[in-house]
C-alpha positions as CSV (number, residue, x, y, z in Angstrom):
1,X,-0.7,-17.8,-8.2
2,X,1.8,-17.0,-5.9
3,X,1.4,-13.8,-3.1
4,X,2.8,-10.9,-3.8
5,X,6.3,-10.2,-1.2
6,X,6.1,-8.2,1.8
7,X,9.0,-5.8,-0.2
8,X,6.4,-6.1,-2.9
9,X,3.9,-4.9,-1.2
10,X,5.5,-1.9,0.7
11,X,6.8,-0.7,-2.6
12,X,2.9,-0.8,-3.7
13,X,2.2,0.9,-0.7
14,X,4.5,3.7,-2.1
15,X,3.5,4.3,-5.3
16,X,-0.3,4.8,-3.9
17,X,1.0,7.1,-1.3
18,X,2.1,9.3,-4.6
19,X,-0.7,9.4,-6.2
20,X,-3.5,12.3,-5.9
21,X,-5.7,11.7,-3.1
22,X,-8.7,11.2,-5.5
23,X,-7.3,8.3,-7.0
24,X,-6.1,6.3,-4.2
25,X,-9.2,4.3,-3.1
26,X,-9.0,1.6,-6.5
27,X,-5.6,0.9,-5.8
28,X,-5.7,0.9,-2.3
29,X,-8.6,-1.9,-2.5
30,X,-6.3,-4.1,-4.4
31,X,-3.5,-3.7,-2.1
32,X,-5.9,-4.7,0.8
33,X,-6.3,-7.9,-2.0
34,X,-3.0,-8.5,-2.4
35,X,-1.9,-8.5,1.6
36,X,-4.8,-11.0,2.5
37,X,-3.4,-13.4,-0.4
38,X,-0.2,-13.0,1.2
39,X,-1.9,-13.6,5.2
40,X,-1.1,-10.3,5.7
41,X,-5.0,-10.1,7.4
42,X,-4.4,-7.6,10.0
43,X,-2.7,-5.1,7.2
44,X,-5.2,-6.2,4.6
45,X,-7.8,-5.2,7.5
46,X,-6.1,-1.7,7.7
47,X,-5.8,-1.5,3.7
48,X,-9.5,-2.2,3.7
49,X,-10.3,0.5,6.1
50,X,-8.7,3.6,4.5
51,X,-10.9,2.6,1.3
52,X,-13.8,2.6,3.1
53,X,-13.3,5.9,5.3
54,X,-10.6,7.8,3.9
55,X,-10.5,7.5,0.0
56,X,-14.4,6.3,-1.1
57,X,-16.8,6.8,2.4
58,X,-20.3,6.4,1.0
59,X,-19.7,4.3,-2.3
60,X,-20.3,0.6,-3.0
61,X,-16.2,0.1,-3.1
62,X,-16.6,1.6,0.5
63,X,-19.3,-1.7,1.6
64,X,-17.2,-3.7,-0.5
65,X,-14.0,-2.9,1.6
66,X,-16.3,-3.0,5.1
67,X,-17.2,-6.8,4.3
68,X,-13.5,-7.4,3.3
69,X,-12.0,-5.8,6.1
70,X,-14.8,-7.4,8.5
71,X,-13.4,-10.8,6.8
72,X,-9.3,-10.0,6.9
73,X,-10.5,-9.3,11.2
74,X,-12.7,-12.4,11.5
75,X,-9.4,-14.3,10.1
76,X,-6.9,-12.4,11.8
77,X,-8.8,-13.9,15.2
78,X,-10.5,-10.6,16.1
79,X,-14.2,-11.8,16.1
80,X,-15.5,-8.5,18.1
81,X,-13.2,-6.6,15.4
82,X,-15.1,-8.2,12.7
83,X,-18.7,-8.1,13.7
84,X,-18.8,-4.6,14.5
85,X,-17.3,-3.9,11.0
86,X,-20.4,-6.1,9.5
87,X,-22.7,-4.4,11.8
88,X,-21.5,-0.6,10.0
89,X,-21.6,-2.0,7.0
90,X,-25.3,-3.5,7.4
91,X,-26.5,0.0,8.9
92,X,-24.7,1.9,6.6
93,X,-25.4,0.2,3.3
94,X,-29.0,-1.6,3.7
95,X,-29.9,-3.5,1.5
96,X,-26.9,-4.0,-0.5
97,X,-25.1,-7.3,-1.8
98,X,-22.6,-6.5,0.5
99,X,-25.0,-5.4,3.7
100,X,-27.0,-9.0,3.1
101,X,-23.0,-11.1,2.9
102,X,-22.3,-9.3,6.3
103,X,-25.5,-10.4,7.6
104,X,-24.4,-14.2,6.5
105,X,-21.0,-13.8,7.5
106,X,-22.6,-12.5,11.4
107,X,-24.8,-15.7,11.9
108,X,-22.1,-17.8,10.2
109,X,-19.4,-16.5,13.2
110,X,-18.7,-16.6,17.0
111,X,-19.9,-13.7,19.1
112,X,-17.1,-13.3,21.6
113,X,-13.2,-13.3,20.8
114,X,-11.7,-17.1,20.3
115,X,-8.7,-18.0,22.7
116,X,-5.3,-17.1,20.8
117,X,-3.0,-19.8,21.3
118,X,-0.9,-20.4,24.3
């Protein structure tokens, strides 16, 4: 399957922009999809974010985006980024599928920040 385009994607952007508030989060979450299939990870981060506290704070799509947005950081190369986002998420959501992959995905990873290139 191939990515979705960046003009693609901004044009998605739109239309969720225009729709009422209440019905953002679902389509939000699958742009935040979309822009990690693309390696978009820091915007898919973001993406994943505004589910979680903007659109759908305190639902299961809200530890669903936490973990994604936690794994968009880890891949993007912010490691500190990531494990505080799996940290929330664990605290928030206890004992949830989600809480227990953050938990996996936190032993799994480094602790501090990786070097970025030269």
């Amino acid at each position: 399957m191939t990515p979705p385009s960046t003009d693609d994607l901004a044009r998605w952007r739109l239309s969720i922009s225009r729709l009422p508030e209440p019905l953002r989060g679902g389509p939000m979450f699958v742009l935040a999809v979309a822009q990690r299939r693309a390696g978009l990870e820091k915007e898919s981060a973001i993406s994943y974010l505004w589910v979680a506290y903007i659109y759908r704070p305190n639902s299961p799509l809200a530890a669903r985006s936490l973990l994604g947005a936690g794994q968009a950081s880890m891949k993007a190369g912010m490691t500190a980024d990531a494990q505080k986002i799996w940290r929330e998420l664990i605290e928030t959501f206890p004992g949830s599928v989600w809480a227990m992959e953050a938990q996996k995905k936190m032993s799994e990873s480094p602790t501090q920040e990786e070097p970025r290139g030269p």
